[in-house]
N, C-alpha and C positions, 0 to 999 in steps of 0.2 A: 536614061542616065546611067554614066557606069558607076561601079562599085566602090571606086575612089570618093568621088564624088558625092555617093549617097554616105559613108564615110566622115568627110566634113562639115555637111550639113549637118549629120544627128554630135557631132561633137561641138559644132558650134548651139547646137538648140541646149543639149543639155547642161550647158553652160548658161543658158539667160538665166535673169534675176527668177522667172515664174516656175519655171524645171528644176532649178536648184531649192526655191522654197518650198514644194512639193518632197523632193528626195527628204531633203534635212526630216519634215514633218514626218511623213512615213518612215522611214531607216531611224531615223535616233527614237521614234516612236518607239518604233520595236524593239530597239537597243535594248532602252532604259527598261521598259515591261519585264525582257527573260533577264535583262539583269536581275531586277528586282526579285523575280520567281527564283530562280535560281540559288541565288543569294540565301535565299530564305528555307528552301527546300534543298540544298545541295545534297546533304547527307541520305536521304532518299531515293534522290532523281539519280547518284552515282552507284548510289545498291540495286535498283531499278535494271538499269542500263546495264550492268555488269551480272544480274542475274538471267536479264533476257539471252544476252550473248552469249554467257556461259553455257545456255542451251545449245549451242549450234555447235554441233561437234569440233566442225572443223576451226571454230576460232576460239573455243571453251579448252579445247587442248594447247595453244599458244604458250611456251615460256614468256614471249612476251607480256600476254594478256593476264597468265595470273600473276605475273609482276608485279607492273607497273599501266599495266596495256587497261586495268577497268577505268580509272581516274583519265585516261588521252582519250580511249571513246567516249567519255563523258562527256569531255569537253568538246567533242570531234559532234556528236549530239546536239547540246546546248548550241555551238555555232549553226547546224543544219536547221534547227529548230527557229535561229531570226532569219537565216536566208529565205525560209521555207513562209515565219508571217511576213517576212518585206514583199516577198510576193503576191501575196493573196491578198494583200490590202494595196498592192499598187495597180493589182486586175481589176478590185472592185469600185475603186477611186479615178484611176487616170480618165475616163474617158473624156471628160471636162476640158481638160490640157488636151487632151491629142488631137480634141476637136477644132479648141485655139488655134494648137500648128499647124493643124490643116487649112484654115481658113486665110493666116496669113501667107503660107507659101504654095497653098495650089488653090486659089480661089474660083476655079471654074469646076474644080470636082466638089461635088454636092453628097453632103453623106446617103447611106440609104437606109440608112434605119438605124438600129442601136443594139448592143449587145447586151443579150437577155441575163438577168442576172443569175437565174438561176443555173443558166450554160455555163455562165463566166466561171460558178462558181465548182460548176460539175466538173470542169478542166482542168481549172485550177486542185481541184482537190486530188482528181484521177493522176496527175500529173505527181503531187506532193507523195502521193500513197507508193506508187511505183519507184520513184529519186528514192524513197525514206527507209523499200524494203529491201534493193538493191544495195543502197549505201549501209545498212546494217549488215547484211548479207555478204557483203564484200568489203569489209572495213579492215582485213588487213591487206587489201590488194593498194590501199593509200599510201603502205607506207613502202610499195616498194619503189626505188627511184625512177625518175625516168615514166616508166608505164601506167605506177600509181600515179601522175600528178597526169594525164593525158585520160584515163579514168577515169579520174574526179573530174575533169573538162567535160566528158561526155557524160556525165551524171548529173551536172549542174544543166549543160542543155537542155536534159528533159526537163526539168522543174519550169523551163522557160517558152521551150518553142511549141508546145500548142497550145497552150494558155495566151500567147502572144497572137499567132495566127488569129485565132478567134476574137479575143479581145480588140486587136486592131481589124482584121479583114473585114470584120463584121458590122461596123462603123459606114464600107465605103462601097463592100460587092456582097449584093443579098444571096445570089447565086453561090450555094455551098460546093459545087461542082467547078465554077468557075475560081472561087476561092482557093482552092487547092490546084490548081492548075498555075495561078500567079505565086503558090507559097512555094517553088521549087530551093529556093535556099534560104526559108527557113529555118534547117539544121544549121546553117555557115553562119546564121545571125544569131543564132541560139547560144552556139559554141563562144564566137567573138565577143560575145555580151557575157558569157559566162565569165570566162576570164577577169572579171571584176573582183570574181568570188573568192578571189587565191588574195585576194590584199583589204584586209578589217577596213574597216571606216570605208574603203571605194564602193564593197558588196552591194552597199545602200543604192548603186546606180544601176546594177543591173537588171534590172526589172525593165524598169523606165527606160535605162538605152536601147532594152531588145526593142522595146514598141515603138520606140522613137525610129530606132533602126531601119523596123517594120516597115515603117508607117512612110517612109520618104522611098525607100527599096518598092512599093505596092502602088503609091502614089505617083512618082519618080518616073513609070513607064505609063503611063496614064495623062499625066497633062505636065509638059515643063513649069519648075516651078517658077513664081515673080522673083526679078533679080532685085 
């Protein structure tokens, strides 16, 4: 199946009534939580954040940052902080759903096991740990035009593409050697799904579209699906 194709399929899935009730639960889930935290804690969470970074030479010296620059990483924070639980709860959740979509459109491939929770969450986390030290680390390379916003694209792909590999690979090919041999554009589906992550209220989909994405791209050269 080409790339087009695999394309339409996950935009039409994650459009049905069961995909979208999923998102909503998870994404405004998390919404409403760091709302709430936040809310509650700001005065902390923004002294916090702007003493961490004030450690790092090179962003603690910004005219920017001791502006106005502690209060935008804050926020730049508090955003990373529900991309980061929409993920981890739609690693630990979706398998249910992706199993459904598999069944209705490729029902000759048969799963072959299930993804272990503790991997799921090993990934998931190794993933969050690395996006979370890089994007403090490099938080004023966002604001510059252009190269910042293509930066933050390859910074949201990691949060997404091995977490996703696994979570969905592991579903359908037990073979971890063979697994990484089908995941060659896993980065190109990482990134594509990232892009969610540049517009509020959509973010909530990218999790779920990378796997969906995954999941048709993995399955997609395996067996044509039912039309």
């Amino acid at each position: 199946m080409n790339f087009t194709k695999i394309l339409q399929r996950t935009f039409r899935d994650i459009l049905s009534p069961s995909v979208l009730g999923f998102i909503l639960k998870v994404g405004l889930g998390a919404f409403l939580f760091w709302i709430v935290v936040l809310w509650l804690f700001w005065g902390p969470f923004e002294h916090f954040v702007a003493s961490y970074l004030g450690m790092i030479p090179w962003i603690g010296r910004f005219a920017w940052f001791q502006a106005s620059g502690a209060f935008l990483a804050a926020l730049a924070v508090g955003y990373a902080l529900v991309v980061i639980t929409i993920s981890f709860l739609t690693s630990l959740l979706s398998e249910k759903l992706l199993l459904r979509l598999a069944a209705r459109e490729y029902p000759e491939v048969k799963p072959a096991g299930s993804a272990a929770i503790h991997r799921s969450i090993y990934y998931t986390l190794k993933a969050s740990a690395i996006f979370l030290i890089l994007f403090l680390f490099t938080l004023p390379l966002i604001f510059v035009p252009v190269f910042g916003q293509f930066w933050m694209l390859w910074l949201w792909s990691i949060l997404l593409k091995d977490p996703t590999v696994y979570d969905v690979g592991s579903l359908f090919i037990a073979d971890e050697t063979e697994l990484k041999r089908r995941s060659k554009k896993a980065r190109l589906i990482a990134l594509i799904a990232a892009a969610f992550n540049y517009i509020p209220i959509l973010n909530i989909f990218a999790p779920l579209f990378a796997q969906i994405l995954f999941l048709h791209y993995l399955l997609g050269n395996i067996q044509a699906p039912r039309r």
